[in-house]
C-alpha positions in Angstrom: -135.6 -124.3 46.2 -137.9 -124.8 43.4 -139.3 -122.9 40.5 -138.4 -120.9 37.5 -137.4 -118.1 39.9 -134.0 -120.1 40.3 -131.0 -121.4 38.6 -128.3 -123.0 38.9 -126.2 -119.8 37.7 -127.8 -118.1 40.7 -127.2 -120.8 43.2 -123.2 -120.9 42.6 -123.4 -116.5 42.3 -125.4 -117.4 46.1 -122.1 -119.4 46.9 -119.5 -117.0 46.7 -121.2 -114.5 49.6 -119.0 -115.1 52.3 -119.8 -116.1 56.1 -121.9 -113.6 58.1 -122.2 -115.4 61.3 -124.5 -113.0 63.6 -126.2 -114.2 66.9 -129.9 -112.6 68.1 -130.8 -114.0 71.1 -134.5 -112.3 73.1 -134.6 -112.4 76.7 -136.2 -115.2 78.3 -136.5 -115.8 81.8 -133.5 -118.0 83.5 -135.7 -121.3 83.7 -136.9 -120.6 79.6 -135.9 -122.9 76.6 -133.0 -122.2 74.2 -134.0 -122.6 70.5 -130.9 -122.9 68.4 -130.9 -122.3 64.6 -128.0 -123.8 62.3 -128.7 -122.4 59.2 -127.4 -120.9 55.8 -128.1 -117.2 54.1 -131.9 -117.8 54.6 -131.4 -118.0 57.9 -128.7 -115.5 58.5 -130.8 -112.5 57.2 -128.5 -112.2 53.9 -129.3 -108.6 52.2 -132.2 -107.9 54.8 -131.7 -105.2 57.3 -130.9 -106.8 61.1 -133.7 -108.2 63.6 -136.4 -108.7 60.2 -135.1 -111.7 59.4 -137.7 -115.2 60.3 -135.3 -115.8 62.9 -136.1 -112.5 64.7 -140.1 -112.9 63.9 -139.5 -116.0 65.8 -138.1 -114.3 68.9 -140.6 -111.7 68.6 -143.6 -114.3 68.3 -142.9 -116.1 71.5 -142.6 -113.0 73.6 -146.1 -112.1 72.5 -147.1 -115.5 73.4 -145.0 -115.5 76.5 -143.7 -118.9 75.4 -140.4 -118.8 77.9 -137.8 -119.2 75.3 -134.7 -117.6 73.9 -133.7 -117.9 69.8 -129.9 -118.4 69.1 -129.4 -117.8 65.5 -126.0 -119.3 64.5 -126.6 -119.2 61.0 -124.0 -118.9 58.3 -124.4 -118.0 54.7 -122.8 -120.2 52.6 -122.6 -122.6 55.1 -123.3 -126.4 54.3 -124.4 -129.3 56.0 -120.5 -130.4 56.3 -119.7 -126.8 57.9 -122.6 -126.8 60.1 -121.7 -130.7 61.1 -118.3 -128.8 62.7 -119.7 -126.3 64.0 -122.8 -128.1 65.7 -120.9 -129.5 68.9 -119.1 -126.4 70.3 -122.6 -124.8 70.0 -124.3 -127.6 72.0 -121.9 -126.5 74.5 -122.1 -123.5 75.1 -125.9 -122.7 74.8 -127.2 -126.7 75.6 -130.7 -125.8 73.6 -133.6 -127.5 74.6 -134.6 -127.3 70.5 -132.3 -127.2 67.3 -133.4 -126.1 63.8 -131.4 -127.3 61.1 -131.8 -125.6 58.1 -129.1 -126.6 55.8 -128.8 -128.5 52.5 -129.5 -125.9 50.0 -125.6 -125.4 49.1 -124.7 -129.0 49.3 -126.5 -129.0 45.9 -125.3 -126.0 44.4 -121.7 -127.2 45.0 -123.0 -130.7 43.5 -122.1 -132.7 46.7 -123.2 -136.0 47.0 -126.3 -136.7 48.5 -125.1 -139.9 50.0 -123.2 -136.9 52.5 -125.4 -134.8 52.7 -127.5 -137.5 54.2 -124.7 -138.5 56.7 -124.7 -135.4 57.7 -127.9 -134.1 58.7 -128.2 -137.3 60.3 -125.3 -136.9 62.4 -126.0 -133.4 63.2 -129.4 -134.5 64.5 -128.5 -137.7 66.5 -125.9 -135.2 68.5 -128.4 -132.8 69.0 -130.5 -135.5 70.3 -127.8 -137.2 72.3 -127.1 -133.6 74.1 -130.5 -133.5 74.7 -132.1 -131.5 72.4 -135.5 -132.1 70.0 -134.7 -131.9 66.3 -136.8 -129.7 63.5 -134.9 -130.7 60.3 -136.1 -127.6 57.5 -136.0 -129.1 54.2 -135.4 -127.3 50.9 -135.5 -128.3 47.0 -133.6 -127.5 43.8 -134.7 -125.7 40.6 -135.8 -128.1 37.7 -132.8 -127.5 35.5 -131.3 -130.5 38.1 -133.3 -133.0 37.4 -136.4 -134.2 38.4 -134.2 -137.7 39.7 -131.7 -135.6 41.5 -134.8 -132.9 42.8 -136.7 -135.8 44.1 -134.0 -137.9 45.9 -132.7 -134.2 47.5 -136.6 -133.5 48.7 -136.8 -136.4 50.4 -133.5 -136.0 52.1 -135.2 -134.2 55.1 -138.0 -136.6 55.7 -135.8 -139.8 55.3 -133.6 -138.7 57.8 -136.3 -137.1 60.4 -137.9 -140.6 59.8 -135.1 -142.3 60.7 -133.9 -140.0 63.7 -137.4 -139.7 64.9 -137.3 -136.1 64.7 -139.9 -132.9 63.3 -139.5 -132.0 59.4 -140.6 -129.3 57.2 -140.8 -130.1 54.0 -140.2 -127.3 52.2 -139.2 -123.6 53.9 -140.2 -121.9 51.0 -143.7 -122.8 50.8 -145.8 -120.4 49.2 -143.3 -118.7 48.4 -140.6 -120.1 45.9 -143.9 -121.9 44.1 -146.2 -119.2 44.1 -148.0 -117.6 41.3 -145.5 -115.1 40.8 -142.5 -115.8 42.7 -140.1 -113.3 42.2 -141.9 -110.4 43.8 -140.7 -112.0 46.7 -137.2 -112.6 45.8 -134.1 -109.8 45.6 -132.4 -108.7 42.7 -130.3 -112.1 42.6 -133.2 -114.0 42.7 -132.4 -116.6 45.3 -133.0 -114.9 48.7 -135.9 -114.1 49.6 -137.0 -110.3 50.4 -138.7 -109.0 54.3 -141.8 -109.6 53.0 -141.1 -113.2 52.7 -140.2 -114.1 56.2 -143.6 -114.3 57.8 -144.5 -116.3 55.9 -141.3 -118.6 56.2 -141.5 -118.7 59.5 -145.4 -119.8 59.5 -144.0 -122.8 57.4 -141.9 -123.4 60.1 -143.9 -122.6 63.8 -146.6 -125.7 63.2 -143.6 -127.7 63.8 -141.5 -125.8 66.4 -144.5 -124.9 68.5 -145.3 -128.7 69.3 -141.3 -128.9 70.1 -141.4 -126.7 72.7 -145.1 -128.1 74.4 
């Protein structure tokens, strides 16, 4: 995440919300794709009420496009890229998704992890995604300034390293538009780090560009 609109005082108060795993899955017809979502507290719709989260606008979008797929939102907040790493191959699975988002990262650096792991494991996560049979859209993220602009860079360019490697789909950065606006924190809550409703159209247009051409 990136801006004045975030600290690292925020980041570690972002930490200590504890694990809201919550599913949303839209019908789709029997033959349609399974889009699963690893994700943290952006993800997981923390402080927003259910089913207005990006996730949801997702499932909504393709049924008015009468794309035949399904969203599985096993998103986490909290959760890291080592969490998600564990939890990835029990969710292969049971839903066997023709797409996986990752979006995951952000807490590895508010905890300080190294990136040298958090590398290892968004690589991992997306070669058994891939391996099961599943396309990869990796969702990056960056960190406030107070980092570092050695540490900020190198954790950027995480996401596009690894798609590169894995020959998978990146987005840069989720929060677009929205983290680096003008006037950021009209689109933030009180604690400043996740983003309000308003926000998550415009999240997931940073992300469908990407997805879409996943699921031609």
């Amino acid at each position: 995440m990136k801006g004045s609109v975030l600290n690292r005082r925020h980041f570690i108060a972002a930490a200590a919300c504890g694990p809201a795993l919550w599913a949303f899955a839209a019908p789709a017809p029997p033959t349609g794709k399974t889009i699963l979502i690893l994700g943290d507290s952006l993800s997981a719709e923390y402080g927003l009420k259910r089913g207005s989260g990006w996730a949801a606008l997702l499932a909504q979008r393709l049924a008015a496009q009468k794309i035949p797929a399904q969203v599985v939102n096993a998103s986490i907040s909290g959760d890291t890229t080592s969490g998600g790493r564990s939890r990835l191959g029990a969710l292969l699975a049971q839903h066997k998704p023709a797409v996986v988002v990752i979006e995951l990262g952000g807490n590895d650096a508010l905890r300080g992890l190294p990136l040298s792991m958090t590398e290892d494991n968004l690589n991992q996560m997306t070669e058994a995604a891939q391996q099961a049979g599943a396309k990869v859209l990796l969702v990056g993220m960056q960190v406030p300034p107070n980092y570092g602009a050695d540490y900020g860079n190198r954790f950027a360019a995480l996401f596009g390293k690894v798609a590169q490697a894995r020959k998978a789909a990146v987005v840069p950065f989720f929060l677009k538009g929205i983290a680096d606006g003008p006037d950021p924190t009209r689109l933030f809550q009180a604690d400043r780090i996740h983003p309000r409703e308003e926000a998550h159209p415009a999240m997931l247009d940073n992300v469908w560009p990407e997805l879409k051409k996943l699921l031609r």
